[in-house]
C-alpha positions as CSV (number, residue, x, y, z in Angstrom):
1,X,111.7,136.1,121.2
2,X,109.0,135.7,124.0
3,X,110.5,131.7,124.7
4,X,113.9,130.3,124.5
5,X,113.8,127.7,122.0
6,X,115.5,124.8,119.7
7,X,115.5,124.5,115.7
8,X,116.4,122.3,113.4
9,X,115.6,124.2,109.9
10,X,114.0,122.2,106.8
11,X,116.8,120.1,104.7
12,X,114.3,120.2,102.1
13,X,113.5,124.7,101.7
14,X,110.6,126.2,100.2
15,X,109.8,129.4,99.9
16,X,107.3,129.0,102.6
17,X,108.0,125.6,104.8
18,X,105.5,123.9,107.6
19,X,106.4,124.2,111.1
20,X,106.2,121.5,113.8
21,X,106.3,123.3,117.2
22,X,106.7,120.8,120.2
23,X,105.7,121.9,123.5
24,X,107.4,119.4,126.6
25,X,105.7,118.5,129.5
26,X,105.7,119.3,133.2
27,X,109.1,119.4,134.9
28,X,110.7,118.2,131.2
29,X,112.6,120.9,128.5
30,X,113.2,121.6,125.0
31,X,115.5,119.0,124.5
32,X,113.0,116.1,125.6
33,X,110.7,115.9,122.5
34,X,113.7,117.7,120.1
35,X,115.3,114.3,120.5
36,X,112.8,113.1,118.1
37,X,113.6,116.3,115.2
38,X,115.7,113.8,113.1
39,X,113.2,111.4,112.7
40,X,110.4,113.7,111.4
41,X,109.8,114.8,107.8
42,X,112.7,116.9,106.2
43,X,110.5,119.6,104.9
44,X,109.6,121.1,108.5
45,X,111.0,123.7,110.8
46,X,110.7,122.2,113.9
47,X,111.2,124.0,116.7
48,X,111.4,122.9,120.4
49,X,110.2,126.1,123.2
50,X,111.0,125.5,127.0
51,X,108.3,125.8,129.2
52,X,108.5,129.5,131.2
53,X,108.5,128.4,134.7
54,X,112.2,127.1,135.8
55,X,111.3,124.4,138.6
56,X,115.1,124.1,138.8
57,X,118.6,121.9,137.6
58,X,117.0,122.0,133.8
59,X,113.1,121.4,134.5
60,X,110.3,123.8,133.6
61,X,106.2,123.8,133.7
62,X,104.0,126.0,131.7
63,X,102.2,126.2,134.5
64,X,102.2,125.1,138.1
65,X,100.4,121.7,139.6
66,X,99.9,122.2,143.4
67,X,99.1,118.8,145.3
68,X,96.8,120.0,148.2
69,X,96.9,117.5,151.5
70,X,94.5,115.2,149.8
71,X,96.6,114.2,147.2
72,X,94.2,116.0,144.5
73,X,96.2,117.9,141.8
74,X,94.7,121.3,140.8
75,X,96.3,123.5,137.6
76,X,97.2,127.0,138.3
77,X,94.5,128.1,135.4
78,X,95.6,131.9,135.5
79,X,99.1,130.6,134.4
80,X,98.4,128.3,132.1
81,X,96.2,130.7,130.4
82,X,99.6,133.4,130.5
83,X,101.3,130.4,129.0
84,X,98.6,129.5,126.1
85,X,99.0,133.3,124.9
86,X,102.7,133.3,125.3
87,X,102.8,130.3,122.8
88,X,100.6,132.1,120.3
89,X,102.5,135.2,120.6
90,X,106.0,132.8,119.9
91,X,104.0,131.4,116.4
92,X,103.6,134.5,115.3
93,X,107.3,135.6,116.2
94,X,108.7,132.2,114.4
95,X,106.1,133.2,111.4
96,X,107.7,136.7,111.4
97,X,111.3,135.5,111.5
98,X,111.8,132.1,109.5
99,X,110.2,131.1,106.1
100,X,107.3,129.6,107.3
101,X,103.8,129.1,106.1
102,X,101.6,130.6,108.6
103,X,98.3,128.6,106.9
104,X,100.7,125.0,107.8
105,X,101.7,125.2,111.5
106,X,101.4,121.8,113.8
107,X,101.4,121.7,117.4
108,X,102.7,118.5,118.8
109,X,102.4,118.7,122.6
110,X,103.4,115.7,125.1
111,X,101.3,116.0,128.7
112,X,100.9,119.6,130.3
113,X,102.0,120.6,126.5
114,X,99.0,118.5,124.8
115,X,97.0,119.8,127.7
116,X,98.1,123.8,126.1
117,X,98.1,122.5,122.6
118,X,94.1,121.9,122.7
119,X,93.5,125.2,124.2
120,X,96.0,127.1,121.8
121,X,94.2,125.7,118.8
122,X,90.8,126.2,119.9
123,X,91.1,130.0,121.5
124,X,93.4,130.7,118.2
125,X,92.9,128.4,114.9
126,X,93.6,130.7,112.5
127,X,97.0,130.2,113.8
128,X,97.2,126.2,114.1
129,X,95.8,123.7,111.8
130,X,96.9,120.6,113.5
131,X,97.8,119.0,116.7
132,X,99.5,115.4,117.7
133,X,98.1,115.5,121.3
134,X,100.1,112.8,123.1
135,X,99.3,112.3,127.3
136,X,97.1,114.9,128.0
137,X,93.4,115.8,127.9
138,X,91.4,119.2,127.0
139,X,90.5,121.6,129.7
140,X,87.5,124.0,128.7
141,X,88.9,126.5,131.4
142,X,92.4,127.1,130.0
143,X,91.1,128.0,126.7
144,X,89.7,131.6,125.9
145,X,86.0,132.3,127.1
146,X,84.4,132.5,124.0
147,X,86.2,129.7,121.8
148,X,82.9,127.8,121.1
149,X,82.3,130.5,118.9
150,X,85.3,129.5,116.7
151,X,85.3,128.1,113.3
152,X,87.2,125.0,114.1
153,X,85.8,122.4,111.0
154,X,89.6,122.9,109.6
155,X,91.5,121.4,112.9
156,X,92.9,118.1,112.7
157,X,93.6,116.3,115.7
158,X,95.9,113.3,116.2
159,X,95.6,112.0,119.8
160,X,96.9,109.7,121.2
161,X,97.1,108.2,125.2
162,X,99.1,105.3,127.3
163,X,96.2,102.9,128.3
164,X,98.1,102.4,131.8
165,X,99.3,106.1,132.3
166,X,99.8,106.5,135.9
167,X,100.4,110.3,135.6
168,X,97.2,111.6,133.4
169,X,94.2,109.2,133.7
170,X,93.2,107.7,130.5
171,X,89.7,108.6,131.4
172,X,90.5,112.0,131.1
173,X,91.8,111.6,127.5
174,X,89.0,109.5,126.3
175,X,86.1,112.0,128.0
176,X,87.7,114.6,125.5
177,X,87.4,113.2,122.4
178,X,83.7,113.3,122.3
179,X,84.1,117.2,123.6
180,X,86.2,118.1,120.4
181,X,84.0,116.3,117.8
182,X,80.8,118.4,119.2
183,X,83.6,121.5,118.4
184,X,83.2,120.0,114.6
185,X,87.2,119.3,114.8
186,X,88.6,115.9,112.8
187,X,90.2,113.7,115.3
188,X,91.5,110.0,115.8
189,X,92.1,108.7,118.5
190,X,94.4,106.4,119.7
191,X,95.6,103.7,122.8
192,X,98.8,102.0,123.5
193,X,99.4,100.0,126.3
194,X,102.0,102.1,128.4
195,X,102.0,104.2,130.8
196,X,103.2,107.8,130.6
197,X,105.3,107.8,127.8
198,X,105.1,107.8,123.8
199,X,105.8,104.5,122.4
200,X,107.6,103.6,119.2
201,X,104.0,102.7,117.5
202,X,103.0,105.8,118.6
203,X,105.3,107.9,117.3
204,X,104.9,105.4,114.2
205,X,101.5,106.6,113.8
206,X,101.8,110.2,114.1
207,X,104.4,110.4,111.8
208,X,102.0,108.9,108.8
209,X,99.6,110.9,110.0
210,X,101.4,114.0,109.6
211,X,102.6,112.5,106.0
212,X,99.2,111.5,105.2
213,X,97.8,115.3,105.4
């Protein structure tokens, strides 16, 4: 399969189960965010991928963030763009090869994987419904060139930001949100006073979000 991944399979099978696909962020892996899989509902697939760029001794970036001499951080956009197709290639691979319902499939992405998860499900919907955006913000440029053209009235988006996040501004999370309600897309948004990081309320309130669906 196109990226080397973690699952933990539904305790509770159907013929057809949701997935809950959890995309890590820069210089993190699989296992960061799989560390949650026990606490989330038993009727999911939930499968952890590892980023494709190995930064070395167990890190790995979708894509790469060069820090020029004045301190600004610019995204390798031709890479991250490689990396949002790779992931929706992988969906349709896990769709293909476990019992899962392609019509129920959730993104949950933590910083440069929120940051992929936005793209993915505008450039794609028909292949995600949902997305728990934690610590990252939407970039127009990573997604396809045509996505406002999209039906996206079905996407539901829970995101959510540290309101002292030292790493991704929460500026940069709070100028999206208006962006993705002009796209017609469902979202609540959410503060909690940490930095870069998901804290337990957080996670609290994603998880009865999810249920809530």
């Amino acid at each position: 399969m196109t990226l080397h991944h973690l699952v933990r399979e539904p305790k509770i099978k159907k013929d057809k189960n949701s997935l809950l696909l959890l995309l890590h962020g820069y210089g993190s892996n699989e296992e960061d965010l799989f560390s949650f899989a026990s606490e989330l509902p038993e009727e999911y697939y939930i499968v952890s991928a590892r980023a494709p760029y190995d930064m070395m001794y167990g890190s790995y970036a979708w894509y790469a963030i060069n820090f020029d001499a004045d301190e600004n951080k610019f995204s390798d956009i031709g890479q991250a763009q490689q990396s949002r197709d790779l992931i929706a290639t992988f969906i349709d691979e896990l769709v293909a090869n476990y019992a899962i319902d392609a019509n129920d499939v959730t993104l949950i992405g933590f910083s440069q994987g929120c940051i992929l998860s936005y793209a993915i499900a505008v450039s794609y919907p028909q292949k995600v419904q949902r997305i728990v955006a934690m610590s990252g913000y939407f970039n127009e440029e990573i997604a396809v060139d045509d996505f406002k053209k999209n039906n996206l009235s079905e996407l539901k988006i829970f995101a959510s930001h540290g309101s002292v996040d030292q790493v991704v501004p929460v500026d940069w999370a709070r100028n999206s949100i208006p962006k993705l309600k002009e796209l017609g897309i469902d979202i609540v948004y959410k503060e909690y006073p940490v930095g870069h990081g998901v804290a337990p309320q957080n996670f609290f309130d994603f998880k009865n979000w999810l249920q809530n669906r």
